[in-house]
C-alpha positions in Angstrom: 184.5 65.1 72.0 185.1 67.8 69.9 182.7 70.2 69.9 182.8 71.0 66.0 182.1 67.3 65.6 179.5 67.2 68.2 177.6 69.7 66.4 177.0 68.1 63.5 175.9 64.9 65.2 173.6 67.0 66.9 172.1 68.8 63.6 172.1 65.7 61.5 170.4 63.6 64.1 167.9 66.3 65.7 166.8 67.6 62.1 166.7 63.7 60.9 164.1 63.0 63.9 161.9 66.0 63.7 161.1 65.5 60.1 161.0 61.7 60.7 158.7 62.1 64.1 156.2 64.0 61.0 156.6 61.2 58.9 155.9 59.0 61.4 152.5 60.7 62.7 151.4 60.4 58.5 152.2 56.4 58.7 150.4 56.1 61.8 147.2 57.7 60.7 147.6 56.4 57.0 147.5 52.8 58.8 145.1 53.5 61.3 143.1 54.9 58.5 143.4 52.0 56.6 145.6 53.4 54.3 148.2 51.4 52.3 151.5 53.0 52.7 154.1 51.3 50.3 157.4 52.7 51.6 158.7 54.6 54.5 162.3 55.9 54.1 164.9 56.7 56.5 166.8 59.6 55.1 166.5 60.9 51.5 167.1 59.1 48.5 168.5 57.9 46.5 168.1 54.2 48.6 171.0 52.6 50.4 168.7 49.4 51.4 165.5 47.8 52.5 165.9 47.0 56.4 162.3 45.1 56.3 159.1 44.6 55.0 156.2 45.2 57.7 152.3 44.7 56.2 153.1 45.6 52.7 155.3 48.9 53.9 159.0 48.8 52.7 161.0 50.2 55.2 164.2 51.8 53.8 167.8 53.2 54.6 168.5 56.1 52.0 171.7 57.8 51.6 171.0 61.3 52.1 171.1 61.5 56.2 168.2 64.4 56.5 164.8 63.4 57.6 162.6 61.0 55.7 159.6 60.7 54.3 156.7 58.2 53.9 155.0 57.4 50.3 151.3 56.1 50.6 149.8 54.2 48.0 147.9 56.0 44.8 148.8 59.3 47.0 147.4 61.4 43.9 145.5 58.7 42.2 141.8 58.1 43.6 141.2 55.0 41.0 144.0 53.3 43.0 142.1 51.5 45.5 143.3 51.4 49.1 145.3 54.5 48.1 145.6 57.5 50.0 143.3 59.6 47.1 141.2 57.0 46.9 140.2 57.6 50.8 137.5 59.0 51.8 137.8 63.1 53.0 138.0 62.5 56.2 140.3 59.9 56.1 142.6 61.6 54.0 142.2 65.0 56.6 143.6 62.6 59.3 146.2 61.5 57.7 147.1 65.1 55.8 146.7 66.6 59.7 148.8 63.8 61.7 152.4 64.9 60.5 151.8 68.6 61.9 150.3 67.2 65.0 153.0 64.9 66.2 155.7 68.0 65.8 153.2 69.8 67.8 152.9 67.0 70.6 157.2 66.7 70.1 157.3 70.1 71.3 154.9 69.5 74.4 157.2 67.3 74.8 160.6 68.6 74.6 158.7 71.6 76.5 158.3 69.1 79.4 162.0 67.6 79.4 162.8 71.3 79.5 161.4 72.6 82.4 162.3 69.1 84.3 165.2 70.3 84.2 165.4 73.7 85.0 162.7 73.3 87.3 158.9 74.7 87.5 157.6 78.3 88.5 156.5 78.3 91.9 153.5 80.9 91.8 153.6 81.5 95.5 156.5 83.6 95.5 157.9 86.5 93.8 161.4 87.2 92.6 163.3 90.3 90.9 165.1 88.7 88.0 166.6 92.3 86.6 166.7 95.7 88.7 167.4 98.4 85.8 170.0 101.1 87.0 169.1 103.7 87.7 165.2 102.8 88.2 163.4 103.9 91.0 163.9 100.3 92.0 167.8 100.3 92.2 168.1 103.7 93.7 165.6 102.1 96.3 168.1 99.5 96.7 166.4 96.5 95.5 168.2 93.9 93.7 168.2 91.1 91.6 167.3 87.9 93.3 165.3 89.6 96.0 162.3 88.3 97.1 159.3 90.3 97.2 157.9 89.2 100.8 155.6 92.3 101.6 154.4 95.9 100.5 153.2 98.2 102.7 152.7 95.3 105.4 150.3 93.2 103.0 151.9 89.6 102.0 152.1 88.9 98.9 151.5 86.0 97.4 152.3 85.9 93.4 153.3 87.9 90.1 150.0 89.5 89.6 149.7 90.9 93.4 152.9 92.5 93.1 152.0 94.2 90.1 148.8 95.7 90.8 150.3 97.0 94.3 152.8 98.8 91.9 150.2 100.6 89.6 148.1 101.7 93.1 151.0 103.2 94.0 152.3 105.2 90.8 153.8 108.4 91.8 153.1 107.1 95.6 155.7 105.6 97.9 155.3 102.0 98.8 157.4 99.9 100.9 158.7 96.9 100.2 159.7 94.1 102.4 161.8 92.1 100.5 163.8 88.2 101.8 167.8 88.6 100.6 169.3 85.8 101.4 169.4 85.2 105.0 168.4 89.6 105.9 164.4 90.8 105.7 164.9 94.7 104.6 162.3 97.0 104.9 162.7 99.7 101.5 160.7 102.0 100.3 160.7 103.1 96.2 158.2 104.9 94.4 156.4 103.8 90.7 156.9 106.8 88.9 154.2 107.6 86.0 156.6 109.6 83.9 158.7 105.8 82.7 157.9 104.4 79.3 156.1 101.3 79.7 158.7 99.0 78.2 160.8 100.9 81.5 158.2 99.9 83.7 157.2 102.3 86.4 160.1 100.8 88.7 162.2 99.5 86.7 162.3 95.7 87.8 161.3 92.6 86.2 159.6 90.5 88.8 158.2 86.5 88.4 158.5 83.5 90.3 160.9 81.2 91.3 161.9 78.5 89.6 162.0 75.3 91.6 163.0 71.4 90.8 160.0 69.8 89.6 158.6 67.1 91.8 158.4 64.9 88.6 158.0 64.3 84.7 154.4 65.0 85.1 154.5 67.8 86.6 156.2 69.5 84.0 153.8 68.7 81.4 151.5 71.6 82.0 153.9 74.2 81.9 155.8 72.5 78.8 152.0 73.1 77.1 151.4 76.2 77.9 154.9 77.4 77.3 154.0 75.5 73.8 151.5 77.2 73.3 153.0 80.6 73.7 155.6 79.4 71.2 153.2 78.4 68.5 151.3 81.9 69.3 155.0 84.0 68.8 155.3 81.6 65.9 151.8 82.7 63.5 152.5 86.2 65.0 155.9 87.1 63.0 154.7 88.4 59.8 152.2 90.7 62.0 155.0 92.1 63.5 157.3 92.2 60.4 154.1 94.6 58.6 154.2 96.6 61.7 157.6 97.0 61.8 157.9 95.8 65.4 160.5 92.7 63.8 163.5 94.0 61.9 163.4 92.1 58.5 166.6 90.4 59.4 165.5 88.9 62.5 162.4 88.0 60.9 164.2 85.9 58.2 164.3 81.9 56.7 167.2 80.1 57.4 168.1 77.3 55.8 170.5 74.3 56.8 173.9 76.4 57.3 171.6 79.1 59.4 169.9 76.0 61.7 173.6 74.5 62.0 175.0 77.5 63.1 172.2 78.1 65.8 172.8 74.2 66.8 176.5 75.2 67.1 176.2 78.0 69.5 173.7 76.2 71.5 175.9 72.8 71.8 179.0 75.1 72.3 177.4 77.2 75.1 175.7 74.5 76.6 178.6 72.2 76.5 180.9 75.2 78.5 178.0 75.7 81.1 178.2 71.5 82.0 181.9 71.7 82.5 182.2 75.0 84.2 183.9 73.8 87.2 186.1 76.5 89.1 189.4 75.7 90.3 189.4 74.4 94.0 191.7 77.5 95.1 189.3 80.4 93.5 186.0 81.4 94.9 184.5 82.1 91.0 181.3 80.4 90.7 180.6 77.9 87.8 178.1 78.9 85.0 174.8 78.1 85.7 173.8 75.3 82.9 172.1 76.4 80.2 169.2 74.4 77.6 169.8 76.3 74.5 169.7 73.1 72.7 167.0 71.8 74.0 165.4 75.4 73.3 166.1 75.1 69.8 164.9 71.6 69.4 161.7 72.6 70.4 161.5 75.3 68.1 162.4 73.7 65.2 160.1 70.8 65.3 157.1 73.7 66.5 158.3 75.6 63.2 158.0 72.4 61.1 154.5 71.5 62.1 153.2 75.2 61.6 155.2 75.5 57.8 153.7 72.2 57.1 149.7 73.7 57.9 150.1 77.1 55.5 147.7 76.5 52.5 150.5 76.3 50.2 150.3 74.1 47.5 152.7 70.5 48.4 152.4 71.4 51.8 149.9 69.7 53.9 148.3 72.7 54.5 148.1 72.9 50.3 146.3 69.7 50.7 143.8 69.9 53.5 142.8 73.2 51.3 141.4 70.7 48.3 140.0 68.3 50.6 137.5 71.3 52.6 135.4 71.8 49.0 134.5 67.9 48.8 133.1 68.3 52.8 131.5 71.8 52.3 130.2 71.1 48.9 130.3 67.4 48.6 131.8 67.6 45.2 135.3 66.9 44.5 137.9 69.2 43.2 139.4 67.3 39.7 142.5 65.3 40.8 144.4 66.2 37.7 143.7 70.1 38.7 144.8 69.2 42.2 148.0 67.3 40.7 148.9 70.2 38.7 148.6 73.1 41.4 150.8 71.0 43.5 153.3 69.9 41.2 153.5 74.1 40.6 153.5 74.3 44.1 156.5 71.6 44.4 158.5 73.9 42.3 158.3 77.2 43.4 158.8 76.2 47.9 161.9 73.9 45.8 163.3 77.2 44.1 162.3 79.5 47.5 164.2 76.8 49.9 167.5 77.1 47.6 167.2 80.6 47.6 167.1 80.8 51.3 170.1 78.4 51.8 171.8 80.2 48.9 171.3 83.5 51.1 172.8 81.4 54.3 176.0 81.1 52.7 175.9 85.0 50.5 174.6 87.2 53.7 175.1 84.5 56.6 172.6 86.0 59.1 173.8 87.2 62.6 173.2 84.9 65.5 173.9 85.7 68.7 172.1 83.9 71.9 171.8 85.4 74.9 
């Protein structure tokens, strides 16, 4: 298939699921909830049809092909009975929190598939994935893909060992028993103190091995944690953008051109890795595959479920902010106050997200993946 094509199938059907996947967790818990919910679209209006009716809940087709959305009864009226305002706080919190929650569990998720594929860390052993020239570590003649067996006679045994040994022994020569290939060499470097730390005091970049995951379930815990790093990297930009530590341009929006021109480098690279296959009569080693996709998809549905939790007016985050005074204080903010500051709200992320795609297409940012 073409690969241009391939793209956009790609971007139209991985952004259409992300945004429904939160529409879905909001219908769930709206229903659950008790919650009427009097459509739940497919795509963006304007409607194409109604597939069915389930329990009062139009389901629709719509003609615009990106995301969805769901539309609960009396969502800003509370004299609508069995209407999402009408709920009570708590009710209204599980619904308001549900969309956010099922991006975050899609990520866990897609996490999971990940690393079933490229295989789990196996915290036994110790690898050297770089060797910088030049380092203490390469003019000891260590390598990349060595394995870290011994030093000074000791085994070691994971990441964290290895480490430590290196900082008891800055400015000190150690020796290092290292597994390459089918050869145990015995080689002796020494951690020098006078390295930055972003050099490192040897100049390698150890970590385990990945190996092929016994099973699905297996991956699960590392697809959480590595999650949860993701979400952490996530909240942490703009504390990195005040202290300078993120250039403004990689700290940017994108908008839909930006996102399908990530999806089209990652579908493009991944697709070359899959069908790297050397000619029989040449010794050159295929690619090794790559996940960018996969990477990406992950991302963008961890990115959509923490936008979706700033306090922002018209955001759920907007939302759960006027719900908090009615627990706290047991008093209600006015819902025509509350309608208000939203509809506000509404406009301006409406004007901000056509500025952003405006600024896709003026100063197209630069995306390069590794």
């Amino acid at each position: 298939m073409n690969i241009t094509l391939l793209s956009v199938l790609v971007f139209v059907g991985v952004f259409a699921a992300v945004v429904l996947i939160h529409e879905f967790g909001h219908f769930v818990a709206a229903r659950l909830l008790k919650v009427d919910v009097e459509e739940f679209g497919i795509g963006l209006p304007p409607r194409a049809l109604t597939l069915f009716n389930w329990k009062g809940t139009d389901f629709t087709l719509n003609w615009i092909p990106l995301g969805g959305f769901v539309r609960p009864k009396g969502e800003n009226d509370p004299n609508v009975e069995g209407g999402l305002a009408a709920a009570s706080p708590w009710a209204r919190l599980g619904v308001l929190f549900a969309g956010p929650i099922m991006n975050l569990l899609a990520g866990v998720l897609v996490n999971s598939i990940l690393f079933a594929q490229m295989g789990v860390p196996d915290m036994s052993r110790v690898m050297l994935y770089d060797v910088t020239p030049n380092s203490p570590a390469a003019q000891a003649g260590l390598q990349a893909d060595d394995f870290v067996v011994a030093v000074d006679g000791e085994p070691i045994d994971s990441d964290d060992e290895f480490r430590s040994m290196i900082q008891a022994h800055i400015d000190q020569p150690m020796q290092i028993t290292v597994q390459r290939g089918e050869e145990t060499l015995e080689l002796t470097a020494t951690p020098l103190s006078s390295r930055s730390p972003e050099e490192g005091a040897l100049g390698i970049m150890p970590g385990p091995p990945m190996v092929q995951a016994e099973s699905f379930i297996q991956a699960i815990p590392y697809g959480s944690m590595y999650t949860y790093a993701q979400i952490r990297q996530i909240i942490s930009l703009p504390v990195m953008l005040i202290r300078n530590q993120l250039s403004p341009e990689e700290g940017r929006f994108i908008g839909l051109k930006g996102i399908y021109d990530l999806f089209g480098q990652a579908v493009s690279r991944d697709v070359q890795s899959r069908d790297s296959v050397p000619p029989p009569s040449t010794s050159t080693a295929p690619l090794e595959p790559t996940n960018f996709t996969l990477q990406i998809i992950a991302s963008l549905t961890l990115t959509l479920g923490i936008f979706n939790l700033l306090p922002f007016p018209a955001l759920d985050g907007g939302r759960i902010v006027f719900v908090l005074p009615e627990l706290i204080l047991r008093r209600r903010v006015p819902p025509e106050f509350e309608n208000v500051v939203h509809a506000v709200g509404f406009a301006l992320l409406l004007a901000f997200m056509l500025y952003i795609n405006a600024m896709d297409f003026i100063n197209p940012v630069q995306i390069n993946l590794p």
